[in-house]
C-alpha positions in Angstrom: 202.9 237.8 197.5 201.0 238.2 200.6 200.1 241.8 200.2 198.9 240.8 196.7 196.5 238.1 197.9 195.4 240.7 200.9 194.4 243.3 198.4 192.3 240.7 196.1 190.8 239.7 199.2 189.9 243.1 200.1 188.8 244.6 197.0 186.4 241.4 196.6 185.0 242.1 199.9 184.2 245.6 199.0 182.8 244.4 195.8 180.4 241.9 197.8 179.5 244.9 200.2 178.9 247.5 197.3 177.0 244.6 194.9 173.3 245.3 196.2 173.7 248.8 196.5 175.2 248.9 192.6 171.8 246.5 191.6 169.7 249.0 193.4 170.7 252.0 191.7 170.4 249.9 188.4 166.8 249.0 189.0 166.3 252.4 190.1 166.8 254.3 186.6 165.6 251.6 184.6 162.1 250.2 183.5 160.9 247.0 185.0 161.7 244.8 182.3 165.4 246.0 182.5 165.9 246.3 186.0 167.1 242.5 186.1 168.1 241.9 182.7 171.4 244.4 183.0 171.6 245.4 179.0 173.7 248.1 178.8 171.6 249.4 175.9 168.4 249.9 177.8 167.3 253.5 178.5 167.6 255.4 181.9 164.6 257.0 183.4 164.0 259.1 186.6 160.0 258.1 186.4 160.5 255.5 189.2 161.4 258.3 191.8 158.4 260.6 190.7 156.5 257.5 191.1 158.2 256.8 194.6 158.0 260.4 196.2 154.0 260.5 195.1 153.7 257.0 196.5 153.9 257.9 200.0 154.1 261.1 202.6 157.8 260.8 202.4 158.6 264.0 203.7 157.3 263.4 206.6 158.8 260.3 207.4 162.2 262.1 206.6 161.4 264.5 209.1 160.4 262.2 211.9 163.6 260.4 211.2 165.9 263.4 211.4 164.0 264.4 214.6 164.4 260.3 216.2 167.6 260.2 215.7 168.8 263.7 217.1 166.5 263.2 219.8 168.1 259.8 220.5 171.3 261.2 219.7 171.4 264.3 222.4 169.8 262.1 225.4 172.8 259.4 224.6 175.2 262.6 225.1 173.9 263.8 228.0 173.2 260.4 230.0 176.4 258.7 228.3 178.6 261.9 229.1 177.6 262.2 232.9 177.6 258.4 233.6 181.0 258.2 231.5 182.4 260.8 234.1 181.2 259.2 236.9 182.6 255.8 236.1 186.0 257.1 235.0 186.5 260.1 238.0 185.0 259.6 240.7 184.8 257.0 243.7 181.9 255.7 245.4 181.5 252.1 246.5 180.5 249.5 244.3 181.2 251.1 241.2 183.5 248.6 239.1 180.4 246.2 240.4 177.8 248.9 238.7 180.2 249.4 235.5 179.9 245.4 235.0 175.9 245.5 235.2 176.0 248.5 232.7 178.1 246.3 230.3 175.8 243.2 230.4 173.7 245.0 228.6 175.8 245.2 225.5 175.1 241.0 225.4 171.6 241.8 225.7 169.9 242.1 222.2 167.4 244.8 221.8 164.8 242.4 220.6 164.8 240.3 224.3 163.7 243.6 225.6 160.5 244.6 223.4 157.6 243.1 225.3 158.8 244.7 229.0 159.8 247.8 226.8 156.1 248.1 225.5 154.9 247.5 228.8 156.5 250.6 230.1 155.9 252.8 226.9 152.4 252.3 227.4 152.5 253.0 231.2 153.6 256.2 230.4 151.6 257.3 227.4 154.9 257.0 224.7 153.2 254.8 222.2 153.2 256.1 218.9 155.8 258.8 219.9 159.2 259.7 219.0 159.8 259.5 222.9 158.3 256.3 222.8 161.1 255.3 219.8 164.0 256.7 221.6 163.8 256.3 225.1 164.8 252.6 225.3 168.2 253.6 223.5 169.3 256.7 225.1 171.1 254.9 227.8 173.5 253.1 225.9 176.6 250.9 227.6 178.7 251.1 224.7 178.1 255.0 224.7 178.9 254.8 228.5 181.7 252.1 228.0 183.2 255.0 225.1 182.9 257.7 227.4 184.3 256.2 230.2 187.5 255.0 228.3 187.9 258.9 226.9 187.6 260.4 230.1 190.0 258.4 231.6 193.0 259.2 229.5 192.2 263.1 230.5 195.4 263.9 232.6 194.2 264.5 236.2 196.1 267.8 235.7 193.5 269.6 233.8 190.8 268.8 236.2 192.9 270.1 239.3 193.8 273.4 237.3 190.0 273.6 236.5 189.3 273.5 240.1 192.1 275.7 241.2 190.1 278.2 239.1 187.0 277.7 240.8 185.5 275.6 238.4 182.5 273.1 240.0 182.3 269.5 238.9 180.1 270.4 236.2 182.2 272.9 234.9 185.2 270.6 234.7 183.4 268.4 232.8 182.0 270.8 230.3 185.2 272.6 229.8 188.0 270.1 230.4 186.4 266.2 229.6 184.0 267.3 226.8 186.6 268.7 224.7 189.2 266.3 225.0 186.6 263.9 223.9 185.4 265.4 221.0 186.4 262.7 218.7 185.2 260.4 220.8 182.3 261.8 220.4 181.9 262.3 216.7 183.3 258.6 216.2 179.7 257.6 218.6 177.6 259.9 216.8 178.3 258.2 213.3 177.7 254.7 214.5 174.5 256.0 216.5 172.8 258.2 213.5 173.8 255.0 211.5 172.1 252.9 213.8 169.1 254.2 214.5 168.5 255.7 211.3 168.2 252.0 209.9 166.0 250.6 212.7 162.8 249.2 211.6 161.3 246.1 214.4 161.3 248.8 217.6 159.6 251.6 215.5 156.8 249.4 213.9 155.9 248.1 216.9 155.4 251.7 218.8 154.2 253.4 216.0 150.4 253.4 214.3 150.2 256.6 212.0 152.3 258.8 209.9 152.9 261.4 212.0 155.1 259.0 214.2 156.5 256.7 211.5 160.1 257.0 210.5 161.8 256.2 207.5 162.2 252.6 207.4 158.5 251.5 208.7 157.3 253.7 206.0 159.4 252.0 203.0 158.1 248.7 204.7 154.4 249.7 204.3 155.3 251.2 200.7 156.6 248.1 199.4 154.6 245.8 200.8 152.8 243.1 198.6 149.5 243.7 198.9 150.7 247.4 197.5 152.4 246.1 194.6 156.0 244.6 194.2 157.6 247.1 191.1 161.0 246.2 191.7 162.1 249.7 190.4 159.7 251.7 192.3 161.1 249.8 195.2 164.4 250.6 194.6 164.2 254.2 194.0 162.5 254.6 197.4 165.4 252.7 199.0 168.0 254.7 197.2 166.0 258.3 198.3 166.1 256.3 202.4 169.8 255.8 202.8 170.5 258.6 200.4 171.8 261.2 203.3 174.0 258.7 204.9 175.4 257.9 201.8 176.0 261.7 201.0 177.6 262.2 204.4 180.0 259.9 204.2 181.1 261.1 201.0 181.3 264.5 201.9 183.0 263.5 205.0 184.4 261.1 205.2 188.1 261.3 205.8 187.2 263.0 209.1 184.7 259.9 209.9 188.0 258.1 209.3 190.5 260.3 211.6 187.5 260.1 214.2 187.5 256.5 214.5 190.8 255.7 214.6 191.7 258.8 217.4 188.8 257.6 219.3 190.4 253.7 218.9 186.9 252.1 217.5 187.9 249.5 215.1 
């Protein structure tokens, strides 16, 4: 009886998660008038994303996007990876002490940090750059926190072979901690593309022009008020916005799965 009532449970959660995205796709092929009337008679039409894509330079703002989030992305790999190591295989004093500081910053929300954040973007000439964007998030705790943990179940053995063949410290890490990781690693890549992809207060603060603005400032500015509110237009943009993650999970993901639960992220 209990597995019953667990499986309602769940399948009415995933009906409560999936609900907006199901209305969105309905306003998004239907006229105005029967984007919130639901009659299952009323014609489909792809005129809202013509009307969407001419709206606004889209393009663009997908490509500033896919450049953020890689750039974010490959300086969270590099800083996460080499501070992971540290923490997890090597000695020096204080470091548990250091380890703790790095992990207060996983209670610190994002937002506490903007003003002090701005401060030093426009010390150093960031504003309204996609280094201005990234840089406050490359070095991430819970990236470090990740690495550290993977590192740590590396059997000791593989390093000491590594240096028995004349490997340096570098080495061992590129060729014996990386790729026992490598799960690790995809399972922190998912939830940081995710992330950052869908971050909107940081990026409209640091950015003043299209050539810097990523996806989600520029669906702000789209649909804001004083533009217009068509329901449907809206919509359609949204759908085209969240339209790669959605494709890369499908495509992948039963490895997204299998990377999650070998890395042991719940």
């Amino acid at each position: 009886m209990m597995r019953y009532v667990e499986s309602l449970l769940a399948l009415a959660l995933a009906v409560i998660w999936i609900a907006p995205l199901l209305v969105a796709v309905w306003a998004a092929v239907h006229n105005v008038s029967d984007a919130i009337q639901f009659r299952a008679d009323a014609p489909l039409t792809l005129d809202n994303f013509r009307t969407a894509w001419a709206g606004a330079p889209w393009l663009r703002y997908f490509a500033n996007t896919f450049a953020l989030v890689t750039l974010i992305l490959v300086g969270q790999f590099v800083l996460c990876t080499l501070a992971g190591y540290a923490f997890a295989q090597t000695r020096f004093r204080g470091r548990d002490t250091v380890f703790v500081l790095v992990l207060l910053q996983l209670f610190i929300l994002p937002e506490v940090l903007i003003v002090e954040n701005y401060r030093v973007a426009a010390t150093l000439s960031l504003l309204d750059s996609l280094w201005g964007i990234g840089a406050p998030y490359m070095a991430s705790a819970f990236g470090i926190f990740l690495m550290r943990q993977a590192f740590k179940s590396v059997p000791r053995d593989l390093e000491e072979a590594a240096r028995v063949e004349g490997c340096g410290t570098l080495a061992v890490l590129w060729r014996v901690y990386v790729p026992a990781a490598r799960p690790t690693y995809l399972a922190y890549a998912l939830v940081s593309v995710s992330t950052h992809w869908n971050n909107f207060l940081w990026p409209l603060i640091v950015t003043n022009s299209p050539e810097t603005r990523p996806l989600t400032v520029g669906l702000s500015l789209f649909a804001a008020p004083e533009n217009g509110v068509d329901i449907s237009v809206i919509s359609a943009s949204t759908l085209m916005m969240v339209a790669p993650l959605l494709i890369g999970f499908v495509l992948f993901q039963r490895r997204f799965v299998q990377a999650f639960l070998t890395a042991g992220v719940k």
